[in-house]
Every structure is written in C-alpha cells, then in structure tokens.
Backbone bond lengths (Angstrom), bond angles and torsions (degrees), N, CA, C in turn:
res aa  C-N    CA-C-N  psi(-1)  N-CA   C-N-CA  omega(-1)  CA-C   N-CA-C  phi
1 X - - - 1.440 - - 1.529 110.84 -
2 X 1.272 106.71 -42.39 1.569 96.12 179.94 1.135 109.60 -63.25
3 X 1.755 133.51 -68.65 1.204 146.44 151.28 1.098 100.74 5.57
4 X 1.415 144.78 -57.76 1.893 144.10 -166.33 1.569 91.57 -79.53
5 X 1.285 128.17 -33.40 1.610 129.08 -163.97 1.165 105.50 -83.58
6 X 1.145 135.03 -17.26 1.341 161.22 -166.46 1.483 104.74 -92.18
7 X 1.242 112.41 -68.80 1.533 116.99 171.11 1.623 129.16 -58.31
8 X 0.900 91.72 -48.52 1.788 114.74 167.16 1.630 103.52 -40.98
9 X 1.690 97.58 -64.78 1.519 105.33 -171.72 1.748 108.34 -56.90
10 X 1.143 97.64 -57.40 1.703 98.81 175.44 1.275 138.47 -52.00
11 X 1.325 100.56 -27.03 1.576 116.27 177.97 1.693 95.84 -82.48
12 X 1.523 126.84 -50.56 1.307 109.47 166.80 1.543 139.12 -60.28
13 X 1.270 98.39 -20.41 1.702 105.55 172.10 1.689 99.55 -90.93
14 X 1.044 152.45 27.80 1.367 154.36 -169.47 1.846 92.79 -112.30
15 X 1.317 99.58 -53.65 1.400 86.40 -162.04 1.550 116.37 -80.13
16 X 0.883 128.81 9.20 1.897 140.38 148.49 1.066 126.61 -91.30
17 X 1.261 123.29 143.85 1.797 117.12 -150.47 1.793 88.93 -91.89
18 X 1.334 131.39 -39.27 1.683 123.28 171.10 1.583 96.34 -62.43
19 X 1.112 158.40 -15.43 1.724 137.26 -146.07 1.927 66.86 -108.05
20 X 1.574 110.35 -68.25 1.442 105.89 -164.29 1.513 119.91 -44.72
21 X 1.454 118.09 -23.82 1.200 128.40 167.45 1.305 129.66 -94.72
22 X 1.385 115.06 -2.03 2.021 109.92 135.04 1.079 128.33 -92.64
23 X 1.234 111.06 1.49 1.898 123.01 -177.31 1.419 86.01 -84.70
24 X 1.603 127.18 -43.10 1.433 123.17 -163.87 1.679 112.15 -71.48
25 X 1.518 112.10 -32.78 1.259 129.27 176.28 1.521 107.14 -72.79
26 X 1.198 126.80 -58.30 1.594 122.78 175.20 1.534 120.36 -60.01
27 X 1.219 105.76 -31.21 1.646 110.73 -179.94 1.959 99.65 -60.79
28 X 1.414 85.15 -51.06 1.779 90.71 -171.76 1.833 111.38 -66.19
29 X 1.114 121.38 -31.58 1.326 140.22 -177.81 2.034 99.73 -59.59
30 X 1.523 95.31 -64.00 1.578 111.22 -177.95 1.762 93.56 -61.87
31 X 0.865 137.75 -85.91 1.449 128.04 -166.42 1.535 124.71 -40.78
32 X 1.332 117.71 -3.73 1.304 127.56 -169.77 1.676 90.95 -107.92
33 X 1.195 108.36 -46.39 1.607 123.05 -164.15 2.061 79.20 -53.00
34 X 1.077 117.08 -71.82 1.448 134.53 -161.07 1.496 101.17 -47.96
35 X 1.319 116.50 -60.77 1.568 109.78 -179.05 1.103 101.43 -47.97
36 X 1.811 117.22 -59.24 1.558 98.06 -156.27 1.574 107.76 -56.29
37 X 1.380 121.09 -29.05 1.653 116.28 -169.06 1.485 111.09 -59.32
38 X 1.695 101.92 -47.25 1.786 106.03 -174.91 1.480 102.13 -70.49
39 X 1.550 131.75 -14.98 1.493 108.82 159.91 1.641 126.14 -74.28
40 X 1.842 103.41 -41.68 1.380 103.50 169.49 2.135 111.60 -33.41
41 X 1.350 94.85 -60.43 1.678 116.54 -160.18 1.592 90.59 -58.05
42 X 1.320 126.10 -36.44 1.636 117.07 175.37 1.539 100.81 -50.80
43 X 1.089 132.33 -54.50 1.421 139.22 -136.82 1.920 111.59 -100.35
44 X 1.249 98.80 9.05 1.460 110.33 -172.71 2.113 95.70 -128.82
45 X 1.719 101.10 -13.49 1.555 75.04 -164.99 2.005 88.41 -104.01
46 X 1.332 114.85 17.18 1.280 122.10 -173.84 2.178 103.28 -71.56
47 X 1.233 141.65 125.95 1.332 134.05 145.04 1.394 120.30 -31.14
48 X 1.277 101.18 153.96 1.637 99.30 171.51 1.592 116.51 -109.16
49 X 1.657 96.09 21.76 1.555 103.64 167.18 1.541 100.42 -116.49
50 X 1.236 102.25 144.65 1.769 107.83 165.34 1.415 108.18 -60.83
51 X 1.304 142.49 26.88 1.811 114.58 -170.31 1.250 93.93 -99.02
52 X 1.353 123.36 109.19 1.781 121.70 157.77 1.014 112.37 -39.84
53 X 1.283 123.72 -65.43 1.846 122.32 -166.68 1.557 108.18 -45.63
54 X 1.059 110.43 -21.42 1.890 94.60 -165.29 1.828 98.31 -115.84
55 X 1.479 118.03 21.08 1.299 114.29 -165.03 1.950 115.71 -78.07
56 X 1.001 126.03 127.55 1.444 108.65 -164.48 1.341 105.07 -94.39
57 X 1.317 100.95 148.33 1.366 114.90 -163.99 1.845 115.22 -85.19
58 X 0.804 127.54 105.08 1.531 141.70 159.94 1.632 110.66 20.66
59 X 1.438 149.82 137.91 0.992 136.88 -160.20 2.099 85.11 -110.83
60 X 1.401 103.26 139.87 1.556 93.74 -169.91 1.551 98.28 -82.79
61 X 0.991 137.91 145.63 1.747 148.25 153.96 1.499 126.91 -78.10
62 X 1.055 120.72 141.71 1.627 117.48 -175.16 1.908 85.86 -83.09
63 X 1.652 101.17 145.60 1.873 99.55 168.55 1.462 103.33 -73.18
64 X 1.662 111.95 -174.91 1.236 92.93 -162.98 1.901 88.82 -104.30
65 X 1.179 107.80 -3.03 1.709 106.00 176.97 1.002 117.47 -82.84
C-alpha cells in the first residue's frame, strides 16, 4: 500500500516542473542516504581478526525500492 502511495504521489509531482524538481532532489538525497548506509554496513560486518579465509561474508538486503 505504501509502495502504490508512493507511486501515485510521484507520478503526481512529475507533472510540474517544481514537484519534478523535488523528486530530483529526494531521489539524489535517498541514494546518498543508502551509499552512506551500505558503507557504514561494510564496516560493522568486517572481523576483528585479520584472517581472510574465515571472513564472513555480508548478509545481502532486499533495497528498499
């Protein structure tokens, strides 16, 4: 449901050149927000031993779009 509220909203802010130009600002805002998180999430799933061989590998996440 949100996901449809989401679309709805976007498709109505699309057709005004200010709605299209905070969709352009939030899109860019949210993708930055995300990198920085998937770098935080690098840096927490690291060991606190150097042994490569036994290093566990990252749990994958669904995005949230």
């Amino acid at each position: 449901m949100k996901k449809l509220f989401k679309l709805l909203l976007a498709r109505k802010m699309a057709k005004t050149p200010i709605g299209l130009a905070a969709l352009a600002i939030g899109w860019y805002l949210a993708r930055h927000r995300r990198q920085k998180h998937a770098d935080h999430e690098d840096d927490h799933t690291k060991r606190a031993t150097h042994d490569d061989h036994h290093r566990r590998r990252p749990v994958l996440q669904r995005r949230p779009y």
